[in-house]
N, CA, C and O atoms as a GROMACS GRO file, in nm:
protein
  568
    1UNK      N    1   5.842   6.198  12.984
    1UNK     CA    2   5.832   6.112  13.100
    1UNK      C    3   5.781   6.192  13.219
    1UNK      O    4   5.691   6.137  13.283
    2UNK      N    5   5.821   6.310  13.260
    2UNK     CA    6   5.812   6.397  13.381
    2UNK      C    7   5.666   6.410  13.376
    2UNK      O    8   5.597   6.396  13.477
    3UNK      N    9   5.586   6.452  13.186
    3UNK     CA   10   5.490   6.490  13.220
    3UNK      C   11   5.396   6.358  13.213
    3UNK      O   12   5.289   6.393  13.262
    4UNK      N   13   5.390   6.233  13.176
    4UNK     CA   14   5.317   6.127  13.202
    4UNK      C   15   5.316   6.139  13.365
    4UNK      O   16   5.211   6.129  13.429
    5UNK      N   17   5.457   6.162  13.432
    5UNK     CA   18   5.427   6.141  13.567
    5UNK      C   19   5.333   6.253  13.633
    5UNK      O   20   5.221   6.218  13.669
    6UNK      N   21   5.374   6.390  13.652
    6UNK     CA   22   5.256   6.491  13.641
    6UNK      C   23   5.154   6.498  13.626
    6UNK      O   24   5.093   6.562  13.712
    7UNK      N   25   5.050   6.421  13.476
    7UNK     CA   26   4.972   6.405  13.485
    7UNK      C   27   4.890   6.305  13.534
    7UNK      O   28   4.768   6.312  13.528
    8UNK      N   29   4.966   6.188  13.593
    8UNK     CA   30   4.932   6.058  13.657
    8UNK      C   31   4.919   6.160  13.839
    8UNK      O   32   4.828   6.172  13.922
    9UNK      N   33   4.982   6.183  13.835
    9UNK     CA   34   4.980   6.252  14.000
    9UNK      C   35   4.881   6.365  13.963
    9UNK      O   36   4.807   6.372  14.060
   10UNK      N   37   4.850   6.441  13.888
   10UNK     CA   38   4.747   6.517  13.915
   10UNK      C   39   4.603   6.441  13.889
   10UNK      O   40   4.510   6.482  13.958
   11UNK      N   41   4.574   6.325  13.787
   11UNK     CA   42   4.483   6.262  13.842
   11UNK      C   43   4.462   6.190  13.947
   11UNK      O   44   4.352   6.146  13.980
   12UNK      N   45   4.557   6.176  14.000
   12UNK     CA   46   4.553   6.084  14.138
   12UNK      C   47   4.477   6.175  14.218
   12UNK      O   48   4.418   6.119  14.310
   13UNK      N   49   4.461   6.310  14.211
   13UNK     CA   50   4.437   6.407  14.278
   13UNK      C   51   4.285   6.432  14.310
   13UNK      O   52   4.221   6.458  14.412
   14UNK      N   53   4.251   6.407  14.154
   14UNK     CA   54   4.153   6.452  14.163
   14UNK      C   55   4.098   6.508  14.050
   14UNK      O   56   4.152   6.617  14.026
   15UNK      N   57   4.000   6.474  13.958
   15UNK     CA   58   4.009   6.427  13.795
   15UNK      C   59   3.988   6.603  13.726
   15UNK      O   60   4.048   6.636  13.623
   16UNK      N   61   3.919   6.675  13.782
   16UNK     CA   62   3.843   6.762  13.752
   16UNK      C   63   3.991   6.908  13.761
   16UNK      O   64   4.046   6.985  13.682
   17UNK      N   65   3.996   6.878  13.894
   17UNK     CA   66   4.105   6.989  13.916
   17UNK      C   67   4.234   6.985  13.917
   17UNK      O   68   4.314   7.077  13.900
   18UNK      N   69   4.257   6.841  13.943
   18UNK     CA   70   4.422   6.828  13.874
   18UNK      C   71   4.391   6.881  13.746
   18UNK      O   72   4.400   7.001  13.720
   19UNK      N   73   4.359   6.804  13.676
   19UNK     CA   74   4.406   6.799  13.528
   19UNK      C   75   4.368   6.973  13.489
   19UNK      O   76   4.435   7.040  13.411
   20UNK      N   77   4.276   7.011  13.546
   20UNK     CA   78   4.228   7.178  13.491
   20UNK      C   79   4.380   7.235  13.542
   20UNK      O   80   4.441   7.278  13.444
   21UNK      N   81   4.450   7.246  13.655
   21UNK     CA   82   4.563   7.283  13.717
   21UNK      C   83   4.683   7.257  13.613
   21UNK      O   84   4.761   7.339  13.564
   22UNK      N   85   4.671   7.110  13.592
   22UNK     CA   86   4.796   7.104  13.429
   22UNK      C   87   4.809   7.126  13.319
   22UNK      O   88   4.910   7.118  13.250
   23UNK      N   89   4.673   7.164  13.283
   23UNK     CA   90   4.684   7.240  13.165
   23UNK      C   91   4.626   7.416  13.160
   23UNK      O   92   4.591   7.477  13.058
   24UNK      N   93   4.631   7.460  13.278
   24UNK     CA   94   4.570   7.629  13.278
   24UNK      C   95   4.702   7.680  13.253
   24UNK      O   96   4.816   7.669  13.297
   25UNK      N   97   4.626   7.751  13.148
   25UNK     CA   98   4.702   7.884  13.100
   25UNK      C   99   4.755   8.012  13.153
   25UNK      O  100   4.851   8.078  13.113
   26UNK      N  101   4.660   8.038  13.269
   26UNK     CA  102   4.698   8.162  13.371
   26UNK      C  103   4.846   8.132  13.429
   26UNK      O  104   4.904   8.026  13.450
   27UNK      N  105   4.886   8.273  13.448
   27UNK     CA  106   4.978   8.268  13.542
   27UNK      C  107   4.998   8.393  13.613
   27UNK      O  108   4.991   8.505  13.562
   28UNK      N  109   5.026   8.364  13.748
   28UNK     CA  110   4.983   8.491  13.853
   28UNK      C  111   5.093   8.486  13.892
   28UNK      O  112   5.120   8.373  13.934
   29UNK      N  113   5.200   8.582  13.901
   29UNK     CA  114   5.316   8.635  13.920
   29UNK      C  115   5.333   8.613  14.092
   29UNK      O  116   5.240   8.630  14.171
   30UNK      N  117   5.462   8.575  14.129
   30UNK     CA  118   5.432   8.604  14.283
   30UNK      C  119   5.459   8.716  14.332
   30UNK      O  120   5.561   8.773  14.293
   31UNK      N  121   5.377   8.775  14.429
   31UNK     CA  122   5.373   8.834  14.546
   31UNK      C  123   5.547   8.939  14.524
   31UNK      O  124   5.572   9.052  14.482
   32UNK      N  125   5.608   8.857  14.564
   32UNK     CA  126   5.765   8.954  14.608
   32UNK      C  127   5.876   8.982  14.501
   32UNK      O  128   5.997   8.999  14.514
   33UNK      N  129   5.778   8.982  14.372
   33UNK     CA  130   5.873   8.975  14.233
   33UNK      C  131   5.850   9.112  14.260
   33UNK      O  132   5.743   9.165  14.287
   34UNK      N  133   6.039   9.199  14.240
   34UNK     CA  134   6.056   9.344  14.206
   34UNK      C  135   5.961   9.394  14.071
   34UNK      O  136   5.962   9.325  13.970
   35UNK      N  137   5.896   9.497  14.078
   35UNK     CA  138   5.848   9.556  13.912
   35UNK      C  139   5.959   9.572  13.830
   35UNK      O  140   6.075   9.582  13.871
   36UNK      N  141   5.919   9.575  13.707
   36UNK     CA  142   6.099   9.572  13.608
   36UNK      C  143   6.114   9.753  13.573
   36UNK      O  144   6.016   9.818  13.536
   37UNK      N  145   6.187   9.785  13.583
   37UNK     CA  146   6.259   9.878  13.562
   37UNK      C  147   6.237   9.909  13.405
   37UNK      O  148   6.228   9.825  13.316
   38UNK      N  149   6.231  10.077  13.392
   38UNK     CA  150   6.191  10.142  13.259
   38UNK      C  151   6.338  10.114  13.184
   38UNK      O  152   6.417  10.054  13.256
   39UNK      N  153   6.371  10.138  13.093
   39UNK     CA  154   6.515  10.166  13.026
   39UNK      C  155   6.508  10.320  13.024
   39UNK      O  156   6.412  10.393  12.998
   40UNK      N  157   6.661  10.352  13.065
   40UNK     CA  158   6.666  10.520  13.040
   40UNK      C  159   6.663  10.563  12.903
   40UNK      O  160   6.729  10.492  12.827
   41UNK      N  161   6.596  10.675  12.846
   41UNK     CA  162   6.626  10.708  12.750
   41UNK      C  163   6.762  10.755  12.720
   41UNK      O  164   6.833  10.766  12.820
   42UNK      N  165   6.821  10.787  12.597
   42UNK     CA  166   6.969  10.803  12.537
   42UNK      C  167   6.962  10.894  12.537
   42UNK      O  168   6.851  10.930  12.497
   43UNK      N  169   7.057  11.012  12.575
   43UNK     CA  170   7.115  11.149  12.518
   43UNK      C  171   7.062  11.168  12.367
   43UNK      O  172   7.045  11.063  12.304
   44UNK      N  173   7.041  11.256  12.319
   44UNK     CA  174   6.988  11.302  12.139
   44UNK      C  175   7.167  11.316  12.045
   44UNK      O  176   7.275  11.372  12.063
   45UNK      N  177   7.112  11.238  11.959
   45UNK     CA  178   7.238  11.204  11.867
   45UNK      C  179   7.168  11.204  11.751
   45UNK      O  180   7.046  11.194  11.736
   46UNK      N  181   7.290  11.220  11.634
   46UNK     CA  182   7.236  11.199  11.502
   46UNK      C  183   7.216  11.017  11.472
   46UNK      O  184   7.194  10.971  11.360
   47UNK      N  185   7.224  10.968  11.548
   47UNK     CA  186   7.260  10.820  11.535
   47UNK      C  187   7.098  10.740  11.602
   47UNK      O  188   7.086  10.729  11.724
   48UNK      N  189   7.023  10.707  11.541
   48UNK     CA  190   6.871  10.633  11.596
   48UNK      C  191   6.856  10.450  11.583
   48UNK      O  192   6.888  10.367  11.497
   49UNK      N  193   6.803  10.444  11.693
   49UNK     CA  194   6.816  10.264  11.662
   49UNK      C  195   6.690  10.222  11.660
   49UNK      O  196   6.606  10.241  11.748
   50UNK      N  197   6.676  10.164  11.557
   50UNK     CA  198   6.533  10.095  11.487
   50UNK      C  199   6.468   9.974  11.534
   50UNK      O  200   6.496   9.894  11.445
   51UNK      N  201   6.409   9.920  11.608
   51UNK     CA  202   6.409   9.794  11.623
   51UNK      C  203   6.256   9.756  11.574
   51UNK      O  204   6.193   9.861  11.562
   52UNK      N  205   6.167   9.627  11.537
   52UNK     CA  206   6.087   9.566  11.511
   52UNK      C  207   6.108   9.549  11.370
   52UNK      O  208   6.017   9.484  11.318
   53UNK      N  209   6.175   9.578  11.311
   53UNK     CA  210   6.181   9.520  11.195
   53UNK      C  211   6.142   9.379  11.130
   53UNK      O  212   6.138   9.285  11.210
   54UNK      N  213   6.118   9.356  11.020
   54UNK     CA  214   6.035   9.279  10.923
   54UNK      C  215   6.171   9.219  10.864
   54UNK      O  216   6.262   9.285  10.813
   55UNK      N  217   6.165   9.056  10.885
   55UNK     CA  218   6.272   9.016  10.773
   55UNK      C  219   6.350   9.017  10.712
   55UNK      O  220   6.470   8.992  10.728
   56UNK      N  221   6.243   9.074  10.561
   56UNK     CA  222   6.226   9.108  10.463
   56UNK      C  223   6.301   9.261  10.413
   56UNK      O  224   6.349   9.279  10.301
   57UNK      N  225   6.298   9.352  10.514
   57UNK     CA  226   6.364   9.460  10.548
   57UNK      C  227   6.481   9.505  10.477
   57UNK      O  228   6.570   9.436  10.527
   58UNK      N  229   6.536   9.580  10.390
   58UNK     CA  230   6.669   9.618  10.392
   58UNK      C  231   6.721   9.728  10.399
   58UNK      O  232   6.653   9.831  10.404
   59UNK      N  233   6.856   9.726  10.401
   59UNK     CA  234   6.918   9.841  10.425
   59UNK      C  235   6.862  10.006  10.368
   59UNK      O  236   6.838  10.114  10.421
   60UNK      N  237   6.859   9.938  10.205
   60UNK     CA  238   6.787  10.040  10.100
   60UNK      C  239   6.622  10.113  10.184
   60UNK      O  240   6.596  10.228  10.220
   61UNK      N  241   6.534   9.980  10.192
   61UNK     CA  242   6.389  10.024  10.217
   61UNK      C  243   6.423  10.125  10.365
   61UNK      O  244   6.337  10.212  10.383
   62UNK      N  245   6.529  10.122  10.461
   62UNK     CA  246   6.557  10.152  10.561
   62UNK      C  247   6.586  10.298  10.547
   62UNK      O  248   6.534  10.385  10.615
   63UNK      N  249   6.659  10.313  10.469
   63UNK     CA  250   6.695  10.450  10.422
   63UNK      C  251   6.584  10.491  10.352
   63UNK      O  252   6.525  10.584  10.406
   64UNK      N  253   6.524  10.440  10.218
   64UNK     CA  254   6.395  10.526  10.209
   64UNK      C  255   6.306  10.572  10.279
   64UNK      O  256   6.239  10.669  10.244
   65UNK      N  257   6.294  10.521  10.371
   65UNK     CA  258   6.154  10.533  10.477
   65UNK      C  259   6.193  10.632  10.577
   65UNK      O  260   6.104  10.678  10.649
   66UNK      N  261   6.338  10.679  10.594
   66UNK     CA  262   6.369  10.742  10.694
   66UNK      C  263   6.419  10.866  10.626
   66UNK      O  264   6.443  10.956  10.707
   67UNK      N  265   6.437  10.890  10.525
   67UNK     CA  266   6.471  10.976  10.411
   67UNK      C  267   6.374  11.086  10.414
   67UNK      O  268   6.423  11.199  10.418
   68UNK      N  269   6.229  11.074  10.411
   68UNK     CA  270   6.159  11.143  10.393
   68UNK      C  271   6.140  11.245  10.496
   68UNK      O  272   6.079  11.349  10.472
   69UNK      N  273   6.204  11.212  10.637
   69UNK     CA  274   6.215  11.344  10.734
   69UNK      C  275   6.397  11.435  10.750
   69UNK      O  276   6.433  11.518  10.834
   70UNK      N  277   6.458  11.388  10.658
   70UNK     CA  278   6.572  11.499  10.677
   70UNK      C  279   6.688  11.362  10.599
   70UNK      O  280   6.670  11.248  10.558
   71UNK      N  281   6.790  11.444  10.611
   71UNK     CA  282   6.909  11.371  10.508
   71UNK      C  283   6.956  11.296  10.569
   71UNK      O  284   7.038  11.331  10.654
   72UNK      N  285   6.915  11.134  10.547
   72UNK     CA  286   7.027  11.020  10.586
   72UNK      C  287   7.196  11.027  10.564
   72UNK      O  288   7.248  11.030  10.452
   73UNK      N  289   7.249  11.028  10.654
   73UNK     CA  290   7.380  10.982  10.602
   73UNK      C  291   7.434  10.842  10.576
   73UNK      O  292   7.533  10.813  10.509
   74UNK      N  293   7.346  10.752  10.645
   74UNK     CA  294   7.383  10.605  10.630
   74UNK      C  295   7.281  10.511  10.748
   74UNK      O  296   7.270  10.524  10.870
   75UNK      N  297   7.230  10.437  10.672
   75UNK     CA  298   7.127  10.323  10.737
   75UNK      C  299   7.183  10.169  10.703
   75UNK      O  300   7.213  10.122  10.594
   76UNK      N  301   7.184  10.122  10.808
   76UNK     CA  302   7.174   9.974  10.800
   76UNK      C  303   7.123   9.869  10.886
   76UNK      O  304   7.122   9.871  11.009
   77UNK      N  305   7.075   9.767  10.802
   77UNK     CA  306   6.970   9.641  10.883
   77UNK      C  307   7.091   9.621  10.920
   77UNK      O  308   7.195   9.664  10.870
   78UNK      N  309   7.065   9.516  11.064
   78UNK     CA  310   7.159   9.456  11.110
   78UNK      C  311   7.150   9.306  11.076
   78UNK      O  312   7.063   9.242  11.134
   79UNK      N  313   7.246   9.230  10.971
   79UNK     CA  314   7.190   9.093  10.933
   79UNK      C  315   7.247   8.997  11.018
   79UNK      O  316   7.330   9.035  11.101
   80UNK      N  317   7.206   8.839  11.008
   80UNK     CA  318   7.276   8.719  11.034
   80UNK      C  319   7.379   8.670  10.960
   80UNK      O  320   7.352   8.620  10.850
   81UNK      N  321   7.497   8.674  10.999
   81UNK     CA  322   7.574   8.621  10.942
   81UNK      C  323   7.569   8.507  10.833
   81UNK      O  324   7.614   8.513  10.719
   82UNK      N  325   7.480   8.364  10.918
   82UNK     CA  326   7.475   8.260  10.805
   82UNK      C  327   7.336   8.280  10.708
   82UNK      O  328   7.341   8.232  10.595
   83UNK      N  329   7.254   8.327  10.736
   83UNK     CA  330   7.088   8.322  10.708
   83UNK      C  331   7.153   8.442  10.609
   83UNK      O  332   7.194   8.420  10.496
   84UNK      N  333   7.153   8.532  10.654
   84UNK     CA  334   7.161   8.698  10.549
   84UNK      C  335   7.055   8.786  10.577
   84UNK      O  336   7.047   8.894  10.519
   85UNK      N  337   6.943   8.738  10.689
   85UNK     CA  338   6.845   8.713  10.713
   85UNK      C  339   6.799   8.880  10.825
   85UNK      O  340   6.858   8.898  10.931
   86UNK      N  341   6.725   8.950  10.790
   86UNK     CA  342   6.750   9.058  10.911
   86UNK      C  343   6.775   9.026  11.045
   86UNK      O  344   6.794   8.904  11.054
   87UNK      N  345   6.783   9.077  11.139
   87UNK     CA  346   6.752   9.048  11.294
   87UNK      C  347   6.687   9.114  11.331
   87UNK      O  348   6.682   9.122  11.454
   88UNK      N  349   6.620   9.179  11.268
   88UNK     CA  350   6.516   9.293  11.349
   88UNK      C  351   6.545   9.396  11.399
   88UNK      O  352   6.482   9.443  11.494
   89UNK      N  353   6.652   9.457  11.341
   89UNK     CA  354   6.674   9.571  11.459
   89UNK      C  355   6.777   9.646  11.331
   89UNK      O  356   6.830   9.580  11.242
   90UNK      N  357   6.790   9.782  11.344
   90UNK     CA  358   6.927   9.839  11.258
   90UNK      C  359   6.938  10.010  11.330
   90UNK      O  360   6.881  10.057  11.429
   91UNK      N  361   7.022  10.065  11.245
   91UNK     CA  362   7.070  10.215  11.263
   91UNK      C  363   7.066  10.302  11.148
   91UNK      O  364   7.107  10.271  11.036
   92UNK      N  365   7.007  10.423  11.185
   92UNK     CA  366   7.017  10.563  11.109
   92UNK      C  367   7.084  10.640  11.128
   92UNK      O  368   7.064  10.704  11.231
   93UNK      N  369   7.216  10.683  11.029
   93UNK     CA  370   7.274  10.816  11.122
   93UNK      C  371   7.176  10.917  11.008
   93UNK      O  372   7.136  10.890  10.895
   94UNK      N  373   7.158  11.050  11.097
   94UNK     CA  374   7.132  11.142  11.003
   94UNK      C  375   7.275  11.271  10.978
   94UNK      O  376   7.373  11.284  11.052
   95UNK      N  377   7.249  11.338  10.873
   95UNK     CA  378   7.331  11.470  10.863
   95UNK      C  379   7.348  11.557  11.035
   95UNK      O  380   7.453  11.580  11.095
   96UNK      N  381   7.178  11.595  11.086
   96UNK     CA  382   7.163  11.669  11.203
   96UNK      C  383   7.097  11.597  11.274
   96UNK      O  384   7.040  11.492  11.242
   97UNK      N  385   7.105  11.679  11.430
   97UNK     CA  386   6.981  11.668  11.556
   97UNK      C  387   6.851  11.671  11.516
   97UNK      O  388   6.761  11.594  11.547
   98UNK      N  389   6.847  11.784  11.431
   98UNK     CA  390   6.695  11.854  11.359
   98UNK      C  391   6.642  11.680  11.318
   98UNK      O  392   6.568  11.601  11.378
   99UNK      N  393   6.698  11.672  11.222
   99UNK     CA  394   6.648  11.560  11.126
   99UNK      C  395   6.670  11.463  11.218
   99UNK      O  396   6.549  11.437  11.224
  100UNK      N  397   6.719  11.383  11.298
  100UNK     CA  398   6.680  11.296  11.374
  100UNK      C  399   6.587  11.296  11.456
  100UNK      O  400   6.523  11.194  11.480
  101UNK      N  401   6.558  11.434  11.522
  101UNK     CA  402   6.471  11.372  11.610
  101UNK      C  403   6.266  11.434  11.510
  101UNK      O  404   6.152  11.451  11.553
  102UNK      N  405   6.310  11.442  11.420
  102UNK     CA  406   6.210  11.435  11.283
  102UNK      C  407   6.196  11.324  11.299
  102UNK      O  408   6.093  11.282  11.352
  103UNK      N  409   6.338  11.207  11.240
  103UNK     CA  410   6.270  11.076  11.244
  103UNK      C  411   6.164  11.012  11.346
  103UNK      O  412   6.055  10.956  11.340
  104UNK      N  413   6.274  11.058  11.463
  104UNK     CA  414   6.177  11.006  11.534
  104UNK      C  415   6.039  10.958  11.547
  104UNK      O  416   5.981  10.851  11.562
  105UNK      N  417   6.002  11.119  11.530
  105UNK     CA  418   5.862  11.165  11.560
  105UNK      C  419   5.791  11.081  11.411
  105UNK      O  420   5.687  11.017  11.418
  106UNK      N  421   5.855  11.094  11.309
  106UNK     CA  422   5.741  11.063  11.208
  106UNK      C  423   5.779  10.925  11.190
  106UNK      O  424   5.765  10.899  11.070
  107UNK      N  425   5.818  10.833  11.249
  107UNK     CA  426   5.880  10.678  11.202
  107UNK      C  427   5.874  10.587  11.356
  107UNK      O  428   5.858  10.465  11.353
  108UNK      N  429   5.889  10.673  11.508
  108UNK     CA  430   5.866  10.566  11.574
  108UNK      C  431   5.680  10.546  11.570
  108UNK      O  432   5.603  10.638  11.543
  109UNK      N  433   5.647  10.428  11.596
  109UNK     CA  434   5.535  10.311  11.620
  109UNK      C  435   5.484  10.319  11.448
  109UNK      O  436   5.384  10.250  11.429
  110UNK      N  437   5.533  10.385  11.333
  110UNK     CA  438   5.458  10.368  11.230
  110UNK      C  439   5.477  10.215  11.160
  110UNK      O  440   5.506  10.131  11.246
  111UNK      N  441   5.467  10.154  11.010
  111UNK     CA  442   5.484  10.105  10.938
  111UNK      C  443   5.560  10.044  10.879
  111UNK      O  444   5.521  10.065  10.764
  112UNK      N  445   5.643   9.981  10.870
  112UNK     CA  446   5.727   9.914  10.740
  112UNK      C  447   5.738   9.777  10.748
  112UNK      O  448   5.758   9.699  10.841
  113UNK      N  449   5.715   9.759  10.576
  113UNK     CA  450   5.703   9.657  10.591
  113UNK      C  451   5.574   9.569  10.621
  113UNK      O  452   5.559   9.455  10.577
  114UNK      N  453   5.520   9.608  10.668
  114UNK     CA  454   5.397   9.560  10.754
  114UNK      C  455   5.402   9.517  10.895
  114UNK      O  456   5.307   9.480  10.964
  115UNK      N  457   5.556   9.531  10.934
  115UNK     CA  458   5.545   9.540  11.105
  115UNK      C  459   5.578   9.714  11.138
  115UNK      O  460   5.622   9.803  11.066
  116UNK      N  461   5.522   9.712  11.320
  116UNK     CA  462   5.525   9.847  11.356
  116UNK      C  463   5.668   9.822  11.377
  116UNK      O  464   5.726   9.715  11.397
  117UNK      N  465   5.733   9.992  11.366
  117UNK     CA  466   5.868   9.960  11.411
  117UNK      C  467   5.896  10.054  11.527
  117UNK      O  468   5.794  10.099  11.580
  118UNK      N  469   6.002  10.089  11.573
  118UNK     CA  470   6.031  10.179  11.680
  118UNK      C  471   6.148  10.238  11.663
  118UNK      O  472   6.242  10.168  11.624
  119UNK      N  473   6.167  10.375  11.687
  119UNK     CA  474   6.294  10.415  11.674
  119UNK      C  475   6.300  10.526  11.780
  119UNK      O  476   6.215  10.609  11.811
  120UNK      N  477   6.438  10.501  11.832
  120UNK     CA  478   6.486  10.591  11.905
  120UNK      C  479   6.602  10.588  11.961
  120UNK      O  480   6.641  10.472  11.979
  121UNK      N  481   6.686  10.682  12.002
  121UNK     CA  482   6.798  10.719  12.007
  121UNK      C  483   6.900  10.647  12.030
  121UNK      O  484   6.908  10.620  12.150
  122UNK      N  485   7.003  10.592  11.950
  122UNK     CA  486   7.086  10.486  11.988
  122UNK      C  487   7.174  10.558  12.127
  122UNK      O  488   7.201  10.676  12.151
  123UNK      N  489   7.200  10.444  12.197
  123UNK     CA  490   7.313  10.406  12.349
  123UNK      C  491   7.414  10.417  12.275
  123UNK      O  492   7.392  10.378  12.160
  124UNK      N  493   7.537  10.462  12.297
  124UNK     CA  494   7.680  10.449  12.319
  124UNK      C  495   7.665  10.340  12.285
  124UNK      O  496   7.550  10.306  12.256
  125UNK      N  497   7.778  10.235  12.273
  125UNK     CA  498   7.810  10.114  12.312
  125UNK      C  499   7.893  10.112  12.424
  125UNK      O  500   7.978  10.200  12.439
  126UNK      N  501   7.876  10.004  12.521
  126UNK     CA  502   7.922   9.989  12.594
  126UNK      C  503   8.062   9.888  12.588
  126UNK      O  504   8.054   9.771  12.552
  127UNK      N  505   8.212   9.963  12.636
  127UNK     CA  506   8.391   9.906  12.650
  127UNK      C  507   8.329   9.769  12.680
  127UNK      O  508   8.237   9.750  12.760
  128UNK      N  509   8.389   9.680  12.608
  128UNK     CA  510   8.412   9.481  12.685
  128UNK      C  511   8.444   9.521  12.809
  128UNK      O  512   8.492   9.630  12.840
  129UNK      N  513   8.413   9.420  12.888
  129UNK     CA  514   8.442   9.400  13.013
  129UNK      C  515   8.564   9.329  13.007
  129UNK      O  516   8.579   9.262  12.905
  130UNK      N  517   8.642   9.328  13.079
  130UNK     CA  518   8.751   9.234  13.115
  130UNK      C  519   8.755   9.116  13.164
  130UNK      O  520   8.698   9.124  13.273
  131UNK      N  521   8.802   8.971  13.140
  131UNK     CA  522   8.766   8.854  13.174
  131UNK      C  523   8.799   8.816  13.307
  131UNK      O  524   8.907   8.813  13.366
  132UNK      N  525   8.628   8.773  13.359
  132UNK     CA  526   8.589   8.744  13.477
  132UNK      C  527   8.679   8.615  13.557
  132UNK      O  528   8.666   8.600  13.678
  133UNK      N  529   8.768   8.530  13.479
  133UNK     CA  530   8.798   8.410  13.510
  133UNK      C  531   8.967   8.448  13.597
  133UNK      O  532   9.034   8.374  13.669
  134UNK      N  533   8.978   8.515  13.577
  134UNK     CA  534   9.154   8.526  13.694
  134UNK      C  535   9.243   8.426  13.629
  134UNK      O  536   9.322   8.359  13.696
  135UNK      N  537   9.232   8.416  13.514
  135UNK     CA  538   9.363   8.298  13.448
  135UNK      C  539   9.444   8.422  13.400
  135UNK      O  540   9.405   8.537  13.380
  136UNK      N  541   9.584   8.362  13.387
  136UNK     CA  542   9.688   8.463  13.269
  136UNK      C  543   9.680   8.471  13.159
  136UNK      O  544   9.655   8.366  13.099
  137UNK      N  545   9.693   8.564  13.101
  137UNK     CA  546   9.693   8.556  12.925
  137UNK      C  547   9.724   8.486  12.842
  137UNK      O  548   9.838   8.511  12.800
  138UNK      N  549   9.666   8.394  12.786
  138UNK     CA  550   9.747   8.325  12.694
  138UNK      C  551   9.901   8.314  12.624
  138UNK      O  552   9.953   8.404  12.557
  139UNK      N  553   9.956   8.189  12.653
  139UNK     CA  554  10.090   8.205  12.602
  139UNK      C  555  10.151   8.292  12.639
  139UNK      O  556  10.201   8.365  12.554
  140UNK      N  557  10.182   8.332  12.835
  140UNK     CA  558  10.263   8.341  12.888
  140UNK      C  559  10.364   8.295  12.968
  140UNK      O  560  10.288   8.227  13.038
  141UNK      N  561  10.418   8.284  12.992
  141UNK     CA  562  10.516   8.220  13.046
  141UNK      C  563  10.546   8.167  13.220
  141UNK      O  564  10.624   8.078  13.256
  142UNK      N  565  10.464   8.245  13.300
  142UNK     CA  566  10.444   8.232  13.424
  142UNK      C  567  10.304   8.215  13.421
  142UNK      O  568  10.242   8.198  13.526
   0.00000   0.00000   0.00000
């Protein structure tokens, strides 16, 4: 409905340049939008996080592919619960530093799968936050 009305008001306008205006593809950012911020890189750990992953992907092909620059200790896709389905993204721990940041070098922007993937140094995880709402804990008494 919004856009029958839209495009009724942009021909009202003016046949040529409304309608070129409602359907152009460009888009020019405004003026006073902040630039986005880099992500910091992670401290060097035996622990690397994979992301672009393929589907199709598994745990196994994950570890082979990362195998070939120093001793995995344990790889895994990260799946969907209901699907089983990858999410695109997983973790390598290796044995060492050495061999991780091997992976790195020989596995981030390459191959698998047939998508490029990326790897590099997993973040900590970050403690839950504590709940924002100011209620009491459940099933207390005051």
């Amino acid at each position: 409905m919004a856009l029958t009305l839209r495009a009724a008001a942009a021909a009202a306008a003016g046949p040529s340049r409304g309608l070129r205006r409602l359907f152009s593809t460009s888009f020019i950012p405004p003026m006073n939008s902040p630039a986005p911020q880099a992500r910091e890189k992670a401290e060097p750990s035996t622990n690397l996080f994979v992301s672009g992953l393929s589907k199709r992907t598994t745990s196994e092909k994950l570890q082979e592919a990362f195998s070939q620059f120093g001793e995995v200790v344990h790889a895994r896709v990260v799946t969907d619960r209901v699907s089983g389905y990858s999410k695109g993204f997983g973790f390598v721990r290796y044995a060492t530093l050495e061999d991780a940041g091997k992976g790195i070098e020989g596995m981030d922007g390459k191959f698998l799968d047939g998508w490029v993937i990326f790897a590099e140094y997993a973040r900590p995880r970050q403690p839950p936050s504590p709940p924002e709402n100011n209620m009491s804990p459940p099933y207390s008494r005051y």
